[in-house]
C-alpha positions as CSV (number, residue, x, y, z in Angstrom):
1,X,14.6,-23.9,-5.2
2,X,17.1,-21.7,-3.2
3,X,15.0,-18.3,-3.0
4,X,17.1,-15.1,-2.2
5,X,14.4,-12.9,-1.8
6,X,11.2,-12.0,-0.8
7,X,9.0,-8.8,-1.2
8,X,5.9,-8.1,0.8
9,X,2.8,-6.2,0.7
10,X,2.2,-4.6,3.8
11,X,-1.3,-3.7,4.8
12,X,-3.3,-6.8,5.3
13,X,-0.1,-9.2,4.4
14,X,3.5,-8.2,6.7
15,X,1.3,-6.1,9.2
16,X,-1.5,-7.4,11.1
17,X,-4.9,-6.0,11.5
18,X,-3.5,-3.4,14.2
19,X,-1.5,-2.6,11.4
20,X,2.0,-3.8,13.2
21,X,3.9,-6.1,12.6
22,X,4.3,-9.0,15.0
23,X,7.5,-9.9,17.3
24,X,7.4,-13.8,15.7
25,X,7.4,-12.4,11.9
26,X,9.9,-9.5,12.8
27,X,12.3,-11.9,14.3
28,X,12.3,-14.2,11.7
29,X,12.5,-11.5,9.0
30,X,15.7,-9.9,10.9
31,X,17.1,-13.9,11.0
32,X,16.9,-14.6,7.4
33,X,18.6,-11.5,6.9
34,X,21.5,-12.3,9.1
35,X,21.6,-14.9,6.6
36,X,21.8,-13.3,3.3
37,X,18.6,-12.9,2.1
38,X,17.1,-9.9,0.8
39,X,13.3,-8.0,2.6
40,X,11.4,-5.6,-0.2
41,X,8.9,-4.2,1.5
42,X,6.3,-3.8,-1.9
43,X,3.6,-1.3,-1.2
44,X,1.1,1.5,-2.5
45,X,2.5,3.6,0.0
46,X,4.8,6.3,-0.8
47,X,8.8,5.9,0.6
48,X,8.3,8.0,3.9
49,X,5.1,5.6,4.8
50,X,6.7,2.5,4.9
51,X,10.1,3.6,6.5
52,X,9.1,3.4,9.9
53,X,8.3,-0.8,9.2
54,X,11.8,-1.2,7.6
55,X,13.6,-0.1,10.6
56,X,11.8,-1.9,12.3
57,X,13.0,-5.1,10.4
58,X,16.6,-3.5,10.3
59,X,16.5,-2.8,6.6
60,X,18.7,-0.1,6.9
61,X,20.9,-2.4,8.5
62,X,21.3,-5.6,6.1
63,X,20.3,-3.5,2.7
64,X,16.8,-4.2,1.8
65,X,14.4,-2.0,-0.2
66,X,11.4,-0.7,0.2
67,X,9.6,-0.5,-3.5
68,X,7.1,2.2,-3.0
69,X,3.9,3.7,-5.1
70,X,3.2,0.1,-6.6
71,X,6.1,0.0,-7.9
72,X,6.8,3.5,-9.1
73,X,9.8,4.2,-7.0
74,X,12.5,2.1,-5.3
75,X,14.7,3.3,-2.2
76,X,17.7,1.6,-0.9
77,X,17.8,1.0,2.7
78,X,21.1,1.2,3.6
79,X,22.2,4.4,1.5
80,X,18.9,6.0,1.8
81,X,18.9,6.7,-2.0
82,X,16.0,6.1,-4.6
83,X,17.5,4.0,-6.7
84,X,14.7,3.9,-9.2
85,X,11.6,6.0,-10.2
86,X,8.6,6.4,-12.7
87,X,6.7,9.9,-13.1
88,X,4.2,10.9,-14.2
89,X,4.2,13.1,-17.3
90,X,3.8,16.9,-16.4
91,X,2.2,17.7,-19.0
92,X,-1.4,15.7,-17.0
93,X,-1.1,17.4,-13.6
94,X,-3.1,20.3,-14.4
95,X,-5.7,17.9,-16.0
96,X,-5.8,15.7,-13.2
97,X,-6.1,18.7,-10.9
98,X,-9.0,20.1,-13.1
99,X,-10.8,16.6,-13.4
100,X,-10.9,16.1,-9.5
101,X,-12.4,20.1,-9.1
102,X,-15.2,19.3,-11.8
103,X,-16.3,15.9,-9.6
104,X,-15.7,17.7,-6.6
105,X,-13.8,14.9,-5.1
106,X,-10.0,15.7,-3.5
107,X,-6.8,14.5,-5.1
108,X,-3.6,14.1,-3.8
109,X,0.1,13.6,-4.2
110,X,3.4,13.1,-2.0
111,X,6.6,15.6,-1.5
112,X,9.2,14.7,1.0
113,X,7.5,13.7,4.0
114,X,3.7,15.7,3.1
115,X,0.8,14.7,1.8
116,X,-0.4,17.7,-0.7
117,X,-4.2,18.2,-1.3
118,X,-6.8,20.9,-1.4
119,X,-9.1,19.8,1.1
120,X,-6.9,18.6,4.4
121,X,-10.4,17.8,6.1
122,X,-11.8,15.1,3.9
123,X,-12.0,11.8,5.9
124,X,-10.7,10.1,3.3
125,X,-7.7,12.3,3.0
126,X,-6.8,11.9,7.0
127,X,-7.5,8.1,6.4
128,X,-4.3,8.0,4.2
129,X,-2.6,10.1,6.1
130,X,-2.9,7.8,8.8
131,X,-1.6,4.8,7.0
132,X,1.4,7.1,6.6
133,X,2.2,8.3,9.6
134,X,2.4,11.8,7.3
135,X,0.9,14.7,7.5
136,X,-1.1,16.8,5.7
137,X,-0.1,20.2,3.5
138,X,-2.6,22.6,2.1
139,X,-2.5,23.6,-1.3
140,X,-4.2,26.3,-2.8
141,X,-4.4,24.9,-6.3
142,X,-3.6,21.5,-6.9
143,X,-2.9,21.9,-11.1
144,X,-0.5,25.2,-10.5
145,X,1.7,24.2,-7.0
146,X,2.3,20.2,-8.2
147,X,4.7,21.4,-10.7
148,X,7.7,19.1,-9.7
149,X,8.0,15.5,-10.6
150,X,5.5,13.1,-8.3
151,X,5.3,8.9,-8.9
152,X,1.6,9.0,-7.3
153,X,-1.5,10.9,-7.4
154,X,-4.7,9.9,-5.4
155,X,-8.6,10.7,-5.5
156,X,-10.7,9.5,-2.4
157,X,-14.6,9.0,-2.7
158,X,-17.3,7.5,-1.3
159,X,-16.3,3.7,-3.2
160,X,-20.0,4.2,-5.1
161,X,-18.8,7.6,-6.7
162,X,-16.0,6.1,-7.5
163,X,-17.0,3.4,-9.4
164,X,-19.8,6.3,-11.0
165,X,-16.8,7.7,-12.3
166,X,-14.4,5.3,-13.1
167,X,-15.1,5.2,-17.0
168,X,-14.7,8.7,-17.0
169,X,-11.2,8.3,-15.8
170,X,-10.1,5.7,-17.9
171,X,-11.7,7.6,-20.9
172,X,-9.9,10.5,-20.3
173,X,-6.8,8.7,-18.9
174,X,-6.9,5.4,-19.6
175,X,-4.1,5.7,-22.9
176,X,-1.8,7.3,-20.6
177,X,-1.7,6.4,-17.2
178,X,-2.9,3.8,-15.3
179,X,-6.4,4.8,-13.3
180,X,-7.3,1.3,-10.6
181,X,-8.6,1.3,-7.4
182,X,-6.6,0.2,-4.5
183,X,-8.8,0.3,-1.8
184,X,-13.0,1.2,-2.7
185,X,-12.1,5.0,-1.7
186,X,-9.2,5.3,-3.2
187,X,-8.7,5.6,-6.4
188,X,-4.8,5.5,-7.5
189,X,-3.1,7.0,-10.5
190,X,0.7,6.3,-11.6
191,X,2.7,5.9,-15.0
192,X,1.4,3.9,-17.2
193,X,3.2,0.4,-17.3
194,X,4.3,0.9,-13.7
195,X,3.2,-2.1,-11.1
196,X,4.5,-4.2,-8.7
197,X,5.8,-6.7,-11.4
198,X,7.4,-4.3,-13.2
199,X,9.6,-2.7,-10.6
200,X,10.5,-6.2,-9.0
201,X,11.7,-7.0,-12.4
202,X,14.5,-4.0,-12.6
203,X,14.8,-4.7,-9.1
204,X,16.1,-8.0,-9.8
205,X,18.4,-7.0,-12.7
206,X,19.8,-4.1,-10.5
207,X,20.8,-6.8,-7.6
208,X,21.3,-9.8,-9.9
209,X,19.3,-12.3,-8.2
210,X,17.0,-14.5,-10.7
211,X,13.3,-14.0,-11.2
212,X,12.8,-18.0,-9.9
213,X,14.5,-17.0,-6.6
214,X,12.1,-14.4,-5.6
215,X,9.2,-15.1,-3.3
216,X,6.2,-12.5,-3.7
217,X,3.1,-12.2,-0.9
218,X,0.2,-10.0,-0.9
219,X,-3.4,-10.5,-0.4
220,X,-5.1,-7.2,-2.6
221,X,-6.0,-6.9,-6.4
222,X,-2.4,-4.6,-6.5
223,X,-0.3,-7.7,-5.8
224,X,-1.9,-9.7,-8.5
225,X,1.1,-8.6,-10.8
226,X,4.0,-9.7,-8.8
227,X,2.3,-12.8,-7.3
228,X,2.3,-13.9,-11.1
229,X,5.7,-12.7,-11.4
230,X,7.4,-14.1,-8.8
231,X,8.9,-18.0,-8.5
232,X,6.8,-18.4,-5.7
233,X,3.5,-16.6,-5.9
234,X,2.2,-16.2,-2.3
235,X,-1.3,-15.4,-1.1
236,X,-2.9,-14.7,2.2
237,X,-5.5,-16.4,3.8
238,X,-7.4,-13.3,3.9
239,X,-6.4,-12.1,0.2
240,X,-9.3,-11.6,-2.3
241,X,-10.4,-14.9,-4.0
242,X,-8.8,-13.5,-7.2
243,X,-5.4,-12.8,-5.5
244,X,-5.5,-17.0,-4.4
245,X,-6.7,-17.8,-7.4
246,X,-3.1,-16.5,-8.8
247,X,-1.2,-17.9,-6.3
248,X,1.3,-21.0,-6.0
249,X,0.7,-21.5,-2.0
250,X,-1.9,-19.7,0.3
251,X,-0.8,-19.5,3.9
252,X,-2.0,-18.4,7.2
253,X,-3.9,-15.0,7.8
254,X,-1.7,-11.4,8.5
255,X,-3.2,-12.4,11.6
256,X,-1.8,-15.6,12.4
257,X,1.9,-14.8,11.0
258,X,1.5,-15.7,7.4
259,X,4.4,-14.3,6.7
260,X,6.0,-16.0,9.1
261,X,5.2,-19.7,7.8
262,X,6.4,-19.0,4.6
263,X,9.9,-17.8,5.5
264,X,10.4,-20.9,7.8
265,X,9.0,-22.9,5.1
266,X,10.6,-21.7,2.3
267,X,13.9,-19.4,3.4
268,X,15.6,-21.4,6.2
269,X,19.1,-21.7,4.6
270,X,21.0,-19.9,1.7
């Protein structure tokens, strides 16, 4: 099969656990794109968290995308422009707001380059502000301020609260958004029918390349989707066991340039 593309999960699949990405995988991410093939950078992250890494593999430069918010929202490198994006109805941001000040746990979204939350001191909070490189704006009230259109929202927790109050969530939410857990203390909400899969596939359509010509790898429960999806499902060596147990091919660790090995293996001529 002649692939043309290939989206990646970042933390714990493109970047290592230092959380960069190595000179072997960059180069050979920059040289396949010299070549004509297409880098989607597929995270959980909102846009302004993963732009740093696609400058870094030139993105801007040879028009790759970065597919952010688990597939929520999709940004075009080279113009800069979101090209594609899910919401989250209106209408549920003052519930959500009200849910997470009854449980007394923080929630947050994304605006421009901020992360918006009540509470800018919760560990959890800085945690994904550090992932992002982004930092943190106070809101007064979360319900009343976050009345613009968002992709994302987040509560952090202690991963046993949490999972105490996961069937609340998807009680309350579960018909109308999509409530999973990304990480044990984080706890993500997005559109409902909005994953990885999903935006690959309008991704796809919107560049023409075919759903067998697109190589996925990931290694967390949030790349399931688009490892299913893809021609060539790709797992880490240090994915979950459910994530390999999706998977066409596991290669090497984010450690030992997984990524790597499968673009040499799989992407050396178009």
């Amino acid at each position: 099969m002649n692939y043309k593309m290939i989206a990646l999960d970042l933390d714990g699949t493109l970047t290592n656990s230092k959380k960069e990405i190595t000179a072997h995988t960059r180069d050979v991410l920059i040289d396949i794109q010299k070549k004509g093939f297409t880098v989607v950078l597929a995270t959980g992250r909102p846009i302004n968290g993963a732009t740093a890494l696609g400058k870094e593999l030139e993105l801007d430069v040879y028009g790759g995308y970065i597919l952010a918010f688990n597939g929520g929202m999709i940004q075009d490198c080279r113009t800069g422009n979101v090209i594609y994006q899910k919401k989250i109805p209106q209408e549920y941001i003052p519930r959500l707001g009200a849910v997470s000040r009854e449980l007394q746990i923080p929630i947050v979204t994304y605006r421009g380059d901020d992360i918006l939350t009540e509470d800018t001191t919760d560990r959890y909070v800085r945690l994904e502000a550090g992932i992002n490189k982004m930092p943190v704006r106070e809101l007064n009230d979360f319900s009343e301020e976050v009345d613009f259109p968002v992709t994302k929202c987040l509560m952090v927790a202690d991963g046993w609260y949490l999972e105490e109050i996961m069937p609340r969530m998807h009680r309350e939410f579960g018909n109308i958004l999509n409530i999973f857990r990304s990480e044990p203390y984080f706890l993500e909400i997005t559109p409902l029918g909005v994953d990885k899969a999903t935006g690959l596939e309008w991704l796809l359509e919107y560049t023409g390349i075919g759903q067998q010509e697109l190589i996925c790898v990931g290694d967390g429960y949030n790349d399931i989707t688009m490892l299913k999806f893809a021609g060539l499902g790709v797992a880490m060596d240090n994915a979950q066991p459910d994530v390999k147990s999706v998977a066409d091919v596991v290669t090497y660790t984010n450690d030992n340039d997984g990524v790597a090995y499968i673009v040499e293996t799989y992407m050396k001529n178009r």
